[in-house]
C-alpha atoms as a printed R data frame, in Angstrom:
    type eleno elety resid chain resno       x       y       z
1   ATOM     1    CA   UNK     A     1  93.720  45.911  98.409
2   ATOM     2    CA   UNK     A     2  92.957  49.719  98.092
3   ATOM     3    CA   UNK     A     3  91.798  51.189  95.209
4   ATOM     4    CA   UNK     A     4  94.000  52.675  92.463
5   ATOM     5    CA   UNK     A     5  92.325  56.250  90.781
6   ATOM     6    CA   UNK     A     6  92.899  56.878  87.502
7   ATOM     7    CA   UNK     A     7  92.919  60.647  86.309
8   ATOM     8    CA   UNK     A     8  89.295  59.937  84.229
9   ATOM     9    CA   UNK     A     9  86.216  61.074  85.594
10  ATOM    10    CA   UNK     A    10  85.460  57.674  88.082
11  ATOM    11    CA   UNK     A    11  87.837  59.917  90.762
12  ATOM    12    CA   UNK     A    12  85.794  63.039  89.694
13  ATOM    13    CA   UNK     A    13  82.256  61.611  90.457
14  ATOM    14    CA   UNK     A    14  83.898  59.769  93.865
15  ATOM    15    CA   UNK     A    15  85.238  62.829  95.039
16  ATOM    16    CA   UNK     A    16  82.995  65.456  93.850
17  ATOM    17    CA   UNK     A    17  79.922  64.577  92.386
18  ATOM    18    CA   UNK     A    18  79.019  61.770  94.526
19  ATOM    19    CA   UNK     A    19  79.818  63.703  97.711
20  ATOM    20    CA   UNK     A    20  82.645  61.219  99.259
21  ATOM    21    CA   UNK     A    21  85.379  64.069  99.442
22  ATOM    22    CA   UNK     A    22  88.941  63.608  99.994
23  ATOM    23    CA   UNK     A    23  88.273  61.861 103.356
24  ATOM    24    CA   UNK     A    24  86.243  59.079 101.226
25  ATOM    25    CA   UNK     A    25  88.984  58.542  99.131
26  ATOM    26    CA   UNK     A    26  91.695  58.595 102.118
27  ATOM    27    CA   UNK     A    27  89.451  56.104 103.826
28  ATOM    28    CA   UNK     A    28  90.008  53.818 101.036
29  ATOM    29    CA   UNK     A    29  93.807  53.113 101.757
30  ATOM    30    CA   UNK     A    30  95.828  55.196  99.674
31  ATOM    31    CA   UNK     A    31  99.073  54.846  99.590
32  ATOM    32    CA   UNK     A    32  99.801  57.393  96.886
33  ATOM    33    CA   UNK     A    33  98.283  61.157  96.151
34  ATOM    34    CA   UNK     A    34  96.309  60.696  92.731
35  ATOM    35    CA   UNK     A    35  97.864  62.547  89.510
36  ATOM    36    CA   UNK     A    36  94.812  65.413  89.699
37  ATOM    37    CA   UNK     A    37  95.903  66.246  92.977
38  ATOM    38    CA   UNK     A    38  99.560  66.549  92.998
39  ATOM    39    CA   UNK     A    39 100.439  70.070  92.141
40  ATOM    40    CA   UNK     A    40 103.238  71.973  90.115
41  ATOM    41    CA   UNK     A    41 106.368  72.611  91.753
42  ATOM    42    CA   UNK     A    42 105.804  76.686  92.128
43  ATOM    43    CA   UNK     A    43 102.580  76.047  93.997
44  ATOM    44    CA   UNK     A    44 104.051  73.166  96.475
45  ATOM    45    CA   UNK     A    45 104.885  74.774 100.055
46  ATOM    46    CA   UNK     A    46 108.162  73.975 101.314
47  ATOM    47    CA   UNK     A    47 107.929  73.286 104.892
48  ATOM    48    CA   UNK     A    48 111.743  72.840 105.478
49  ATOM    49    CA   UNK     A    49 112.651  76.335 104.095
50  ATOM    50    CA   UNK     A    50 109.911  78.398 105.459
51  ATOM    51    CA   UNK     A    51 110.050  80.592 108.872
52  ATOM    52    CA   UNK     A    52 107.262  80.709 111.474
53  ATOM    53    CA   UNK     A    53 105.809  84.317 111.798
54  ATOM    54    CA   UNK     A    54 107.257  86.090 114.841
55  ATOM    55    CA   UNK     A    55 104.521  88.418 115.689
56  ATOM    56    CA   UNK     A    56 102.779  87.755 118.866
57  ATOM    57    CA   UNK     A    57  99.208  88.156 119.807
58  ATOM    58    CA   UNK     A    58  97.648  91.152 120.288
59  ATOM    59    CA   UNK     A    59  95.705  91.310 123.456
60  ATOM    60    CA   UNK     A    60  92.129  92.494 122.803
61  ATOM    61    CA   UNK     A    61  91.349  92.754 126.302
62  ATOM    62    CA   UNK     A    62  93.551  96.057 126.797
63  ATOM    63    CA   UNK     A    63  91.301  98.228 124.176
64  ATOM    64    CA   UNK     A    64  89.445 100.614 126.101
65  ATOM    65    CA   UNK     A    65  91.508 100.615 128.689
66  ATOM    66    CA   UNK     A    66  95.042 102.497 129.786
67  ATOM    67    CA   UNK     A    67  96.773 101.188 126.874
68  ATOM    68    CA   UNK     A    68  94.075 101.367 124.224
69  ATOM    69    CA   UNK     A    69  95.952 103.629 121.494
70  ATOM    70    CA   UNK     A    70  98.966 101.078 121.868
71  ATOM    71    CA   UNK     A    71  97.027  98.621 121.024
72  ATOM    72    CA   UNK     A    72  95.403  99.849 118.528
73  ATOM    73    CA   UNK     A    73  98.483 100.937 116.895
74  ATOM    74    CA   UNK     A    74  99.597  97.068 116.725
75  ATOM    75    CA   UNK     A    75  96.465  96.611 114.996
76  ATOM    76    CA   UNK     A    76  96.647  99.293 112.841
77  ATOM    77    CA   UNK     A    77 100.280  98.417 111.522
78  ATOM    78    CA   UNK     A    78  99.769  94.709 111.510
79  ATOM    79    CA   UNK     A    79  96.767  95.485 109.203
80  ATOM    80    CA   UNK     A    80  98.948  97.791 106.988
81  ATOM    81    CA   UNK     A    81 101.934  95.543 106.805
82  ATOM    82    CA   UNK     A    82 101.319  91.814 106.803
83  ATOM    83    CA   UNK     A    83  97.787  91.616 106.745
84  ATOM    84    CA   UNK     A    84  97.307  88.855 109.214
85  ATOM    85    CA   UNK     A    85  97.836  88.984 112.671
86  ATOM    86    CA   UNK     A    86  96.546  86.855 115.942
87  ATOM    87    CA   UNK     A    87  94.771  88.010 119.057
88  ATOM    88    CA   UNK     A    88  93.581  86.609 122.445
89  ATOM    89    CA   UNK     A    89  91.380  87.551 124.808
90  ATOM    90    CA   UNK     A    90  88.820  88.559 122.181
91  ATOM    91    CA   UNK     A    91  86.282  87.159 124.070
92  ATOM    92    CA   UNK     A    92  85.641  83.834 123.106
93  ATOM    93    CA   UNK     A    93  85.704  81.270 125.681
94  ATOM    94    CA   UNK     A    94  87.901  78.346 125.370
95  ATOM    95    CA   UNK     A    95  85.636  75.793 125.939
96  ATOM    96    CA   UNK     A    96  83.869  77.092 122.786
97  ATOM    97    CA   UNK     A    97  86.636  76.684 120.993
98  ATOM    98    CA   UNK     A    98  87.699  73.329 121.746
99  ATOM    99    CA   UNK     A    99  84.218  72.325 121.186
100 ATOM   100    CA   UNK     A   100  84.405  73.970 117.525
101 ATOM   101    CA   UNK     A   101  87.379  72.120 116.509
102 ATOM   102    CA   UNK     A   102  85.623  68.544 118.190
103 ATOM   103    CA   UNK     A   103  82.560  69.085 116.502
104 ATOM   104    CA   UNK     A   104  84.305  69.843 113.355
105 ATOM   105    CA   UNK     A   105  86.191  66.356 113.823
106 ATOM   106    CA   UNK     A   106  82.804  65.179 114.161
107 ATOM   107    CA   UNK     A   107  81.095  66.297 111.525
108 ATOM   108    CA   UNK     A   108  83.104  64.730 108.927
109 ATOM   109    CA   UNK     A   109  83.904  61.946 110.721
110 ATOM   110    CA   UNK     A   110  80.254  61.105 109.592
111 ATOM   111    CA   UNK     A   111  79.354  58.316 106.954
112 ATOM   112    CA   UNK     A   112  79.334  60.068 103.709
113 ATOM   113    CA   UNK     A   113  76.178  60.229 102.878
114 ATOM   114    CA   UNK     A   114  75.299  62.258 105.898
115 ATOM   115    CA   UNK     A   115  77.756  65.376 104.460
116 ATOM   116    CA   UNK     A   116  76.743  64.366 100.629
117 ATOM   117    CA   UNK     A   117  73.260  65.773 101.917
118 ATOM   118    CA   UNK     A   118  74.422  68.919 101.144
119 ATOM   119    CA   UNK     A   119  76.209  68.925  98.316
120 ATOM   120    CA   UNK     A   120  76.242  71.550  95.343
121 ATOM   121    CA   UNK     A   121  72.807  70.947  93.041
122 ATOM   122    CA   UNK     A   122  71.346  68.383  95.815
123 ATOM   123    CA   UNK     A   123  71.509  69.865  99.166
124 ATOM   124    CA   UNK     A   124  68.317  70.812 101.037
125 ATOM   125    CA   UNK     A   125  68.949  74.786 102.182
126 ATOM   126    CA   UNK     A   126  70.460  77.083  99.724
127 ATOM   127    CA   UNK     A   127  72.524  78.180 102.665
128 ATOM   128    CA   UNK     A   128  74.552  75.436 103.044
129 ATOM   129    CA   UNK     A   129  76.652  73.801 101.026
130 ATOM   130    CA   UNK     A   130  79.353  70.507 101.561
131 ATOM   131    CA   UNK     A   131  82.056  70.261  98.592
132 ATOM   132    CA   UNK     A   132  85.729  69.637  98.350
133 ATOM   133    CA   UNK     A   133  88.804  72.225  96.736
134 ATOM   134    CA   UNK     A   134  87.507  75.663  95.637
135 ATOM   135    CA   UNK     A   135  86.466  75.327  91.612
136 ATOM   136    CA   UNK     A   136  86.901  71.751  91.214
137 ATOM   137    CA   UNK     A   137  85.036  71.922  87.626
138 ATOM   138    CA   UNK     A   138  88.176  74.186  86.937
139 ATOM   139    CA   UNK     A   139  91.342  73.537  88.832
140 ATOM   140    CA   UNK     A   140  94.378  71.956  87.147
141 ATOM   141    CA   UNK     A   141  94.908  70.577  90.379
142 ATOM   142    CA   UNK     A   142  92.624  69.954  93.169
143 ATOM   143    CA   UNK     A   143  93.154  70.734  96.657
144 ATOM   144    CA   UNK     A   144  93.275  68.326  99.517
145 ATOM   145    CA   UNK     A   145  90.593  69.634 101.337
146 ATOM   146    CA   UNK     A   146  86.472  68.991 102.554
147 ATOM   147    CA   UNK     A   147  84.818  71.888 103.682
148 ATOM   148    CA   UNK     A   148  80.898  72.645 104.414
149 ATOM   149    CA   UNK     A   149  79.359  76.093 104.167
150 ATOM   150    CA   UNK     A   150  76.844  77.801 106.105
151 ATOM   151    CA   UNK     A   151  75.683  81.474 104.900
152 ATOM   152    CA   UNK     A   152  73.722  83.673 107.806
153 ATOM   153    CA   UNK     A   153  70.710  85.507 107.350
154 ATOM   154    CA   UNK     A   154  69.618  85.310 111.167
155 ATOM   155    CA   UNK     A   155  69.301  83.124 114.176
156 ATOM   156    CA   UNK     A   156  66.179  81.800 113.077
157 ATOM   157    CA   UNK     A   157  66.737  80.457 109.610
158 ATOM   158    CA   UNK     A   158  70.454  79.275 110.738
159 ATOM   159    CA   UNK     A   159  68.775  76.877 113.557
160 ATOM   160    CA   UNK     A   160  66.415  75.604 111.064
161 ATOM   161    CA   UNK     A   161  68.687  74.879 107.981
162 ATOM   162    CA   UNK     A   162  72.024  74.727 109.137
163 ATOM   163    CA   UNK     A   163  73.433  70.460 109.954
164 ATOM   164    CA   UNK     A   164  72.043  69.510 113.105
165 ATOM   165    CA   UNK     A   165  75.225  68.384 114.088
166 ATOM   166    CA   UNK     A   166  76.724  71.521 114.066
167 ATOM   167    CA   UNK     A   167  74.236  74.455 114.301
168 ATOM   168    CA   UNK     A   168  74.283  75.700 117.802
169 ATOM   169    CA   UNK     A   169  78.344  76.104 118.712
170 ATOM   170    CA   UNK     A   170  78.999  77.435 114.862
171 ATOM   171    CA   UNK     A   171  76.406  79.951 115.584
172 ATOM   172    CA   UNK     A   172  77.900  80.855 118.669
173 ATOM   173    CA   UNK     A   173  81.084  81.167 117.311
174 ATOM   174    CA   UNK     A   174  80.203  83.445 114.172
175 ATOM   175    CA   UNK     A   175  78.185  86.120 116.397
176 ATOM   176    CA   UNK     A   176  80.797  86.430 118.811
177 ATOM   177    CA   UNK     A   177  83.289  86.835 115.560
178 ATOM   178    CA   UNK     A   178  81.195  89.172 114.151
179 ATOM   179    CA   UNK     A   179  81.535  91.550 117.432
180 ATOM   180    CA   UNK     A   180  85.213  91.081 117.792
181 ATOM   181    CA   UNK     A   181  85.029  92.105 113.739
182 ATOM   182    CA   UNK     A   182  83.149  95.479 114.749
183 ATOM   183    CA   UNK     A   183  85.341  96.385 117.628
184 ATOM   184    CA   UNK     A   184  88.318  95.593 115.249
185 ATOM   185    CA   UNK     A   185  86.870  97.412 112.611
186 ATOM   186    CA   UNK     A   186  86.258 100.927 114.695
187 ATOM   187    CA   UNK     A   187  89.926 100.798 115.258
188 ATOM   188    CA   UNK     A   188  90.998 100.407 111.471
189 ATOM   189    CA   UNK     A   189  88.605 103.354 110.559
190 ATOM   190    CA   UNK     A   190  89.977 105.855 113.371
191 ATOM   191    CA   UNK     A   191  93.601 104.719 112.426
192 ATOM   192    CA   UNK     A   192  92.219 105.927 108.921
193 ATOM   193    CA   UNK     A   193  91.219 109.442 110.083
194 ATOM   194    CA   UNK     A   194  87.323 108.451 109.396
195 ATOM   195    CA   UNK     A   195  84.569 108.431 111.936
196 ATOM   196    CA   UNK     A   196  83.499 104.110 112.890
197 ATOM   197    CA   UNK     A   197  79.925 105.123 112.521
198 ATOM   198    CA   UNK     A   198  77.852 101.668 112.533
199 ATOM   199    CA   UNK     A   199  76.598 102.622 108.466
200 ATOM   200    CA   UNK     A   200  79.789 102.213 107.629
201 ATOM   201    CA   UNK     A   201  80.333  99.205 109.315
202 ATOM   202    CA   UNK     A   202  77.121  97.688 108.342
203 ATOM   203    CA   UNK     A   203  78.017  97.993 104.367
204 ATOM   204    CA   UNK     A   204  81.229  95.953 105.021
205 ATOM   205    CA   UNK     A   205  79.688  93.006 106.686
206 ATOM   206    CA   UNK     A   206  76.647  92.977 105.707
207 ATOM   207    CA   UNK     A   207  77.182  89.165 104.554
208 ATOM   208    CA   UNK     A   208  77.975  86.519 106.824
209 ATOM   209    CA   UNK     A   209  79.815  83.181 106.425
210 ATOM   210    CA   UNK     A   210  81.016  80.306 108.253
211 ATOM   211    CA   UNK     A   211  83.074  77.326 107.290
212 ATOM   212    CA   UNK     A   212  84.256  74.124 108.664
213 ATOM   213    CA   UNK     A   213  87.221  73.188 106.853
214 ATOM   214    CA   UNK     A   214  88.840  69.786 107.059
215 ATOM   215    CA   UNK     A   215  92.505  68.488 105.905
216 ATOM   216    CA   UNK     A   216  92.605  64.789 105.580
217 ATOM   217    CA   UNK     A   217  96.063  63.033 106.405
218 ATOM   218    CA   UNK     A   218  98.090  62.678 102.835
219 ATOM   219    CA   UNK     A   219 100.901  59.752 101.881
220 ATOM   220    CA   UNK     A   220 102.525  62.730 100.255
221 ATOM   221    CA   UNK     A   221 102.090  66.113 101.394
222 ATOM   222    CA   UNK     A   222 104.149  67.706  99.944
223 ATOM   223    CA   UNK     A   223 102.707  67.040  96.388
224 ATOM   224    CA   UNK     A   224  99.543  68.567  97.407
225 ATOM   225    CA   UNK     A   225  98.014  72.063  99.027
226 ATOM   226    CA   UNK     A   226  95.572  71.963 101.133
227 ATOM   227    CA   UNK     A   227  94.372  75.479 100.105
228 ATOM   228    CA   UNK     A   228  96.029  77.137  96.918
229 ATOM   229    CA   UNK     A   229  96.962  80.659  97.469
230 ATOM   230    CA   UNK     A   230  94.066  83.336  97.136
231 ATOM   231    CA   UNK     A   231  93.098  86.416  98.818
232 ATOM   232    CA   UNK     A   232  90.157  86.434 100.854
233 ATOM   233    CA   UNK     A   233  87.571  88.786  98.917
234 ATOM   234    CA   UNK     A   234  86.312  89.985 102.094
235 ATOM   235    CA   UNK     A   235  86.780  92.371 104.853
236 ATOM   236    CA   UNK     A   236  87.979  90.489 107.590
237 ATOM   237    CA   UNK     A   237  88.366  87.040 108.194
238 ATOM   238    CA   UNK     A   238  87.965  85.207 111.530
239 ATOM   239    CA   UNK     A   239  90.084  81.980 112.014
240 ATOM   240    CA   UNK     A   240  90.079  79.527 114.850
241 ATOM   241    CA   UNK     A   241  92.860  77.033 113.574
242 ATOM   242    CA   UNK     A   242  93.591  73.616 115.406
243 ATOM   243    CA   UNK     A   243  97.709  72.920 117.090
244 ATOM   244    CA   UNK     A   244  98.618  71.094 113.804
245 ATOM   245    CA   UNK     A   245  99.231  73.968 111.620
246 ATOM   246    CA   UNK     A   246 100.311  74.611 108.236
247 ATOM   247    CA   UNK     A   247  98.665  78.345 107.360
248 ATOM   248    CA   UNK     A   248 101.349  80.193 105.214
249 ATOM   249    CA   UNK     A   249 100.969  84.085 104.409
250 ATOM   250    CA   UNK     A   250 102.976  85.900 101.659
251 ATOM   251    CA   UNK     A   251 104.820  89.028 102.773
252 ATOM   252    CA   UNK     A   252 103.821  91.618  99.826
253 ATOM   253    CA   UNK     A   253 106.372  94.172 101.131
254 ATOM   254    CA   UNK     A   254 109.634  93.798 103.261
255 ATOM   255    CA   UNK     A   255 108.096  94.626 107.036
256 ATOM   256    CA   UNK     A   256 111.405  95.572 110.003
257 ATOM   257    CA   UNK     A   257 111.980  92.368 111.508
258 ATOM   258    CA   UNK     A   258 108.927  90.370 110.677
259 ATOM   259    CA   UNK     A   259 110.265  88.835 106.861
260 ATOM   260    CA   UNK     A   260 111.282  89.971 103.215
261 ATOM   261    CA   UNK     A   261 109.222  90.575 100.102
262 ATOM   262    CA   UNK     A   262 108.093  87.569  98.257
263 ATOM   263    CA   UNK     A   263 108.806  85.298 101.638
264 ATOM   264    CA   UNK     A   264 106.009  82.752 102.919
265 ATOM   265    CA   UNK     A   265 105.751  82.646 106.370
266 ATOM   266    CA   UNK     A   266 103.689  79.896 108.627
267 ATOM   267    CA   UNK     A   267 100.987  81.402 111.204
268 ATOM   268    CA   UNK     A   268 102.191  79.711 114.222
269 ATOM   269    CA   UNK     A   269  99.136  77.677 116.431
270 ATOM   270    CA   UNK     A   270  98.926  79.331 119.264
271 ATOM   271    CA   UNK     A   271  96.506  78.130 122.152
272 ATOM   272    CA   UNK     A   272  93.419  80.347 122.742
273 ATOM   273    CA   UNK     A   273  94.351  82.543 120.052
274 ATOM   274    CA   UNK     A   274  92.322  83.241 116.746
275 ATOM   275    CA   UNK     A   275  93.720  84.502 113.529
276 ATOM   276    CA   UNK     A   276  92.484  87.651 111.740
277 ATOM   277    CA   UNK     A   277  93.272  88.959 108.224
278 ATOM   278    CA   UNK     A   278  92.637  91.911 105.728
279 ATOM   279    CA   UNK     A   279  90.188  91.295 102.773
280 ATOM   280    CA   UNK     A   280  89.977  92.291  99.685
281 ATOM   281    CA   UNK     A   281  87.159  94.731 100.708
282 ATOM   282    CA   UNK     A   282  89.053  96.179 103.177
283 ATOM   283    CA   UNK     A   283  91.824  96.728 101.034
284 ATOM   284    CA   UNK     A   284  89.763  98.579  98.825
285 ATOM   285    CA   UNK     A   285  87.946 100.984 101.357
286 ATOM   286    CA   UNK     A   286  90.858 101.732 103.116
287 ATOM   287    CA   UNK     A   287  92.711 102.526  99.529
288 ATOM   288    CA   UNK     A   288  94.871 100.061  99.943
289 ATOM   289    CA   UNK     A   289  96.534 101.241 103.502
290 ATOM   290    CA   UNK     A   290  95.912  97.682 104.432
291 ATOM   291    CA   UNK     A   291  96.964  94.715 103.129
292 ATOM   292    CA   UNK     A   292  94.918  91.575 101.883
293 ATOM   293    CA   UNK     A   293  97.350  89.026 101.432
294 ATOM   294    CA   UNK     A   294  97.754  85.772  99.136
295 ATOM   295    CA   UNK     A   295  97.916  82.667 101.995
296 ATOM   296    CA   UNK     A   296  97.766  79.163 101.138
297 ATOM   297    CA   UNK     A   297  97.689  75.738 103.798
298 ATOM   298    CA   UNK     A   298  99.918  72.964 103.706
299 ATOM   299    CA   UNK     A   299  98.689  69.502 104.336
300 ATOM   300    CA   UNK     A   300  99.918  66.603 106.512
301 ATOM   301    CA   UNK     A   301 101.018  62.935 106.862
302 ATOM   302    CA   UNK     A   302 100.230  62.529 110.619
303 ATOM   303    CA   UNK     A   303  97.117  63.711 111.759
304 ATOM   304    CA   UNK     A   304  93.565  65.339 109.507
305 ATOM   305    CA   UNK     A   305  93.896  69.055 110.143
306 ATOM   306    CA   UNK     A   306  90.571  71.296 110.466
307 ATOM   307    CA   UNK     A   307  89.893  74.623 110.510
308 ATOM   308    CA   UNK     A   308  87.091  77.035 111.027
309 ATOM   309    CA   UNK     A   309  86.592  80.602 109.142
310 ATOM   310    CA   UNK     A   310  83.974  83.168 109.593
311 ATOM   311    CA   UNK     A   311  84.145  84.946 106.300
312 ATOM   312    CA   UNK     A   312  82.821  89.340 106.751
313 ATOM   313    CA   UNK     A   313  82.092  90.723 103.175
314 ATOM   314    CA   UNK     A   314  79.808  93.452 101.869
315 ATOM   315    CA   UNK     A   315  76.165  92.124 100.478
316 ATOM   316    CA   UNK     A   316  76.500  91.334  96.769
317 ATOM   317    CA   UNK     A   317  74.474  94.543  96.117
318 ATOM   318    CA   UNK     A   318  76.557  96.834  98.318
319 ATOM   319    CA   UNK     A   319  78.556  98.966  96.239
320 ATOM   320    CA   UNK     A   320  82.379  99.412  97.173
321 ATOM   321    CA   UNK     A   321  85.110 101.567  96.829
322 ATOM   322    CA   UNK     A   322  87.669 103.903  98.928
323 ATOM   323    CA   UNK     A   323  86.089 106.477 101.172
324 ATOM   324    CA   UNK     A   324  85.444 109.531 100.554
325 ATOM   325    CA   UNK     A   325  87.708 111.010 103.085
326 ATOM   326    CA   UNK     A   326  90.631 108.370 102.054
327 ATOM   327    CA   UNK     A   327  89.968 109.933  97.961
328 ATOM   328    CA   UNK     A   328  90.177 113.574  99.268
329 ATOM   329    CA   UNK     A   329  93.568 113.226 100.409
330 ATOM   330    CA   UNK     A   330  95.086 110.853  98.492
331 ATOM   331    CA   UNK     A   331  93.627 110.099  94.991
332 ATOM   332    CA   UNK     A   332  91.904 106.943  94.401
333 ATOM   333    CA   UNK     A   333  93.922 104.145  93.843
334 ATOM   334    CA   UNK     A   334  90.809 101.636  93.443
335 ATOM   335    CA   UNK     A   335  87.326 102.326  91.264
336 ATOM   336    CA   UNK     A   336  83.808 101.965  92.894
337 ATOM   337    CA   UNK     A   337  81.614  98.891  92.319
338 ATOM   338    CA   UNK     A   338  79.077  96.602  92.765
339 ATOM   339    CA   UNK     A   339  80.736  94.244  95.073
340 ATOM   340    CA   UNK     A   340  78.398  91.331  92.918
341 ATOM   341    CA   UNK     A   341  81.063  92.145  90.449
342 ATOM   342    CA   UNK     A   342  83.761  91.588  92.183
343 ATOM   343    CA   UNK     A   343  82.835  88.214  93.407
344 ATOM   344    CA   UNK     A   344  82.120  87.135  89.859
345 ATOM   345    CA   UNK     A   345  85.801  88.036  88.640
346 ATOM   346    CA   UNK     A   346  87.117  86.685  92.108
347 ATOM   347    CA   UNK     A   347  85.559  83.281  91.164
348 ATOM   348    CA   UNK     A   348  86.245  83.293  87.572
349 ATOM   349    CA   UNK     A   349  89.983  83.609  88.492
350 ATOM   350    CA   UNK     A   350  90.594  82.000  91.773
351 ATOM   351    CA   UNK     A   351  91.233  78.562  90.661
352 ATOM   352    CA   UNK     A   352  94.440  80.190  88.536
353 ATOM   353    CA   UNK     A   353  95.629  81.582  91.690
354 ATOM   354    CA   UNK     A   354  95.117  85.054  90.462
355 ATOM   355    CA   UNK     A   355  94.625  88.155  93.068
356 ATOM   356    CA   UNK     A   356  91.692  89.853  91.913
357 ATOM   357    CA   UNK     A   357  92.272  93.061  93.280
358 ATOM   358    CA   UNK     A   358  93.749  94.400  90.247
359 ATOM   359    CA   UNK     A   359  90.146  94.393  89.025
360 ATOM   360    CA   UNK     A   360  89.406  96.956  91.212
361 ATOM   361    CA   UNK     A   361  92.755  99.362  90.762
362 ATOM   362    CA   UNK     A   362  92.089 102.607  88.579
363 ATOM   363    CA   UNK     A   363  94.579 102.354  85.713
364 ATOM   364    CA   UNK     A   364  94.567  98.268  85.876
C-alpha cells in the first residue's frame, strides 16, 4: 500500500532534508500529488490552450559565412523580441547530446543516497549541490522537480569534485556552451553598435554553471509546475531539452506573427537543436534592447522529463549596468551594481514568482 503524505514536516524531511527528492516520493506509489505541491490556479499551465512557438532554428553554421548579417539579424531580433530562440548546428555533436540526456536518466536513476551525497549543508564540494524546487524553505508550493548543481572554476577542480557519474560529458557540454555563448554574444554587441572585445565578454560570464534537471512522472500534472515562472538572472542560458517537452515562455510584448502580449507559448523539442535565452544581465547591459523573459515547465503523466542548463552570469563581484555607449544615446533605463546584489534580491524574491529586474530600473 503506498504511502499517504501529510502536509507536516515528515514530507519535508523525505523530500528535502533527507535527500529522497520528488523521484523518492514518486517511487513510493503515489497515486495523488501531495497538498504542498499542488499549486494555485494562476500558476497552473494549461496545456490544452497554449500554442507551440513557431520560430524555427537558427542555423549557427551560416555565421561567418555569405549569409552572416542575416543571420545575425535573426539573432539579434529574436533576442530583442521573445527572448528565447533555438539553434542547430552550433557545434555540438549529437552523440554528446544523447549521451547528456542518458546520463542524466542515469544519474538519478541512482539509489538515493548516492544523490543525497550532495545535498545542501552535507555535500562534500562546495561546488556541487543535489536539492529539489528552487527555495523549498520558502515556497507556498513546491515544484515537481530534482536537480543537481555543478559550479566551474576550471577543468581541474570540476574532474575532481564534480559526481563521478557525470563529470566528463557535463564538462564537455558546458565548454562547448560557453563558446557557442561567445560567438553569440559578439553578435548581440555589434547588433548594439559596441565593439565584442573579449573584456567585455569576460565580465558577463565570468561565472559558470551547469545543471541536470529532472521531472519525475506526476498522477496529476496539471496541479503541479515543474519550474514556477522566473527569469534567468543571467546572461545567456544554454538548454539541451529532451523530445518530451513542456518549456513555456511568456511573450512580454506582442511580436508580428510569433504571439500576443501576456500569451505563454511552449518551446517546441526539436532534434539536435539547443535552446538559448536572454538573462537578466543581458537585459541590463544591453538597456533593456533584449528581452529576459519569465518561462516556467510543465510536468507529465507519461514519461520523467530531464533537462540540462548551462547557466552564463557575471562573477558576484562584477559590477553591472548598461554600457557606456548604450547610456550615451539613450539614457539609462537600469542603475549600475554589484551583480552580488542582484543575486541576493533575485533569491529573496524568486520563490514569489517576482521578476527582479525592476531592482535594477532607475526610477523603480
Amino acid at each position: 500500500m503506498a504511502p499517504s503524505f501529510d502536509e507536516g514536516n515528515s514530507l519535508f524531511n523525505f523530500v528535502v532534508q533527507d535527500g529522497y527528492g520528488v523521484k523518492g516520493m514518486v517511487d513510493l506509489g503515489l497515486s495523488k500529488v501531495p497538498a504542498p505541491y499542488v499549486q494555485p490556479p494562476k500558476e497552473r499551465i494549461d496545456k490544452q490552450n497554449s500554442r507551440m512557438c513557431p520560430l524555427q532554428p537558427i542555423d549557427l553554421s551560416k555565421l561567418d559565412g555569405p549569409e552572416h548579417d542575416h543571420v545575425a539579424e535573426e539573432i539579434a531580433r529574436a533576442a530583442s523580441t521573445l527572448g528565447f530562440f533555438q539553434v542547430v548546428n552550433h557545434g555540438m555533436p549529437i552523440e554528446l547530446l544523447e549521451k547528456l540526456k542518458d546520463t542524466a536518466h542515469s544519474f538519478f536513476g541512482q539509489a538515493p543516497e548516492k544523490k543525497a551525497v550532495y545535498r545542501k549543508g552535507a555535500s562534500p564540494s562546495p561546488l556541487v549541490k543535489y536539492g529539489t524546487s528552487f527555495v523549498p524553505e520558502k515556497e507556498k508550493a513546491l515544484e515537481w522537480k530534482d536537480y543537481i548543481s555543478m559550479t566551474y572554476t576550471d577543468d581541474v577542480e570540476a574532474l575532481q569534485q564534480w559526481p563521478q557519474e557525470c563529470k566528463e560529458v557535463l564538462l564537455e557540454y558546458l565548454k562547448t556552451s560557453v563558446k557557442m555563448v561567445r560567438k553569440l554574444l559578439e553578435v548581440l554587441m555589434e547588433n548594439l553598435g559596441v565593439k565584442p572585445d573579449n573584456s567585455k565578454i569576460d565580465a558577463l560570464i565570468g561565472f559558470k554553471m551547469v545543471n541536470m534537471n529532472f521531472y519525475p512522472t506526476c498522477p496529476n500534472p496539471e496541479l503541479t509546475v515543474g519550474v514556477g515562472r522566473h527569469s534567468d538572472m543571467g546572461a545567456l542560458t544554454v538548454l539541451l531539452q529532451d523530445g518530451i517537452g513542456g518549456l513555456y515562455v511568456k511573450v512580454e510584448d506582442d511580436i508580428e506573427n510569433v504571439g500576443k502580449k501576456g500569451e505563454w507559448m511552449e518551446i517546441p523539442p526539436i532534434d539536435g537543436a539547443i535552446v538559448i535565452n536572454v538573462g537578466d544581465a543581458l537585459q541590463i547591459i544591453s538597456n533593456g534592447t533584449y528581452k529576459s523573459a519569465e518561462h516556467r515547465v510543465r510536468t507529465t503523466s507519461t514519461k520523467s522529463r530531464v533537462s540540462i542548463p548551462v547557466f552564463t552570469m557575471p562573477k558576484p563581484s562584477e559590477k553591472i549596468g548598461p554600457l557606456p555607449e548604450l547610456v550615451d544615446r539613450d539614457g539609462a533605463r537600469f542603475r549600475e551594481l554589484v551583480f552580488q546584489d542582484y543575486m541576493n534580491n533575485f533569491f529573496s524574491n524568486a520563490h514569489d514568482g517576482k521578476n527582479s529586474l525592476h531592482f535594477a530600473q532607475v526610477n523603480n
